[in-house]
N, C-alpha and C positions, 0 to 999 in steps of 0.2 A: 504494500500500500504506500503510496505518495505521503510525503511529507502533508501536515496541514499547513496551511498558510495562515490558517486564524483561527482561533477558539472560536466559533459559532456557539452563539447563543443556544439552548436546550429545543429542541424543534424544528431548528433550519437542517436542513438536508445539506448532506454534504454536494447535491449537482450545483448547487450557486456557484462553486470554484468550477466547474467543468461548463457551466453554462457563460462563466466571467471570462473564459480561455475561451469561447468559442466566439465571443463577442471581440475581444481583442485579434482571434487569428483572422476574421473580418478587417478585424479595421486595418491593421497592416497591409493586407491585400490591397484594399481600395487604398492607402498613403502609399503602397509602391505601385501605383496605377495613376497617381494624383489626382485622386479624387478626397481631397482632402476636405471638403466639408462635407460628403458623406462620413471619412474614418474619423471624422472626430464629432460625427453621433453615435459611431459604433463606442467609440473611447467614454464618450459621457454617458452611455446608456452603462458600461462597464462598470465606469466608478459609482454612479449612481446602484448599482444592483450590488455591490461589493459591500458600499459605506451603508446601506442600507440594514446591513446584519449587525453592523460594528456599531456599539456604544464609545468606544472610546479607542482608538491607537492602542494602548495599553493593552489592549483584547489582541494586538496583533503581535506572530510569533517574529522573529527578525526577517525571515523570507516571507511573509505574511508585509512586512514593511516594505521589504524591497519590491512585492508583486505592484501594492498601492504607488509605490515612489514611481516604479515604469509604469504605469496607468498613466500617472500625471506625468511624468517625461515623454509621450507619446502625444496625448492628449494637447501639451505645449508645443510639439515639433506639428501639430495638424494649423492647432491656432497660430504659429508663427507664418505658416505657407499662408496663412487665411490675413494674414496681418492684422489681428485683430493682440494687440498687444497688453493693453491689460489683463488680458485673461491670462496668455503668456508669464506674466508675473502673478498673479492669482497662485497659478500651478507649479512656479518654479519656487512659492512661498510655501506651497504645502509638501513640496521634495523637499524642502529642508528643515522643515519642520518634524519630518519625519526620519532627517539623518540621514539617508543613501540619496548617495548622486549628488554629493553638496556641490561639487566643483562644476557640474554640466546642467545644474540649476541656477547657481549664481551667474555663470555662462551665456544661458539664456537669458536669465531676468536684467542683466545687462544692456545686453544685445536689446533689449525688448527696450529698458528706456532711453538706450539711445533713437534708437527710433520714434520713440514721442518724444525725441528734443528736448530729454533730460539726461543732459552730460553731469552735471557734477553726483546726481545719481546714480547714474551709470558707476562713474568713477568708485565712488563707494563700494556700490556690488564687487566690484574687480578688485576689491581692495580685501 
């Protein structure tokens, strides 16, 4: 049996992990197709059906963190081709909030104010 990825609450089935993997092997599909405002309804419909079990982070095992962190590093590389950049930083706040990926979230969220024409924010992120 596969590692779990989160303590599910008493009740949830464990198919949410196999149904959250099959929403994400969607969404990558359509972002290596560029169809990137479709995969990043696949990606949102993901983290939504994921965050949906989860009370708290806390409930998540370390690979359980890193599953959520690639949601939202995915989820950011669809909204950055979409350039829709606050969201971009929305998602590279909650990759680091949740510890994996620090360096290719601050990377992004950079990247993302410079683009809204916020340099000395930027700078900061990079710092």
């Amino acid at each position: 049996m596969a590692e779990a990825f989160v303590a599910l609450p008493e009740g949830i089935e464990d198919h949410t992990l196999f149904h959250v993997r099959t929403l994400v092997n969607t969404g990558n599909s359509l972002y290596r197709s560029g169809h990137y405002q479709d995969a990043l309804q696949y990606f949102s419909r993901a983290l939504r059906d994921l965050t949906s079990h989860i009370k708290s982070t806390s409930e998540l095992t370390p690979s359980g963190k890193m599953l959520l962190s690639n949601l939202y590093s995915r989820h950011a590389a669809c909204a950055n081709k979409l350039q829709n950049y606050p969201q971009v930083i929305s998602d590279a706040d909650q990759m680091i909030a949740l510890g994996y990926q620090k360096a290719k979230a601050l990377v992004r969220r950079g990247g993302a104010l410079l683009n809204l024409d916020r340099p000395a924010e930027a700078v900061q992120a990079y710092e």
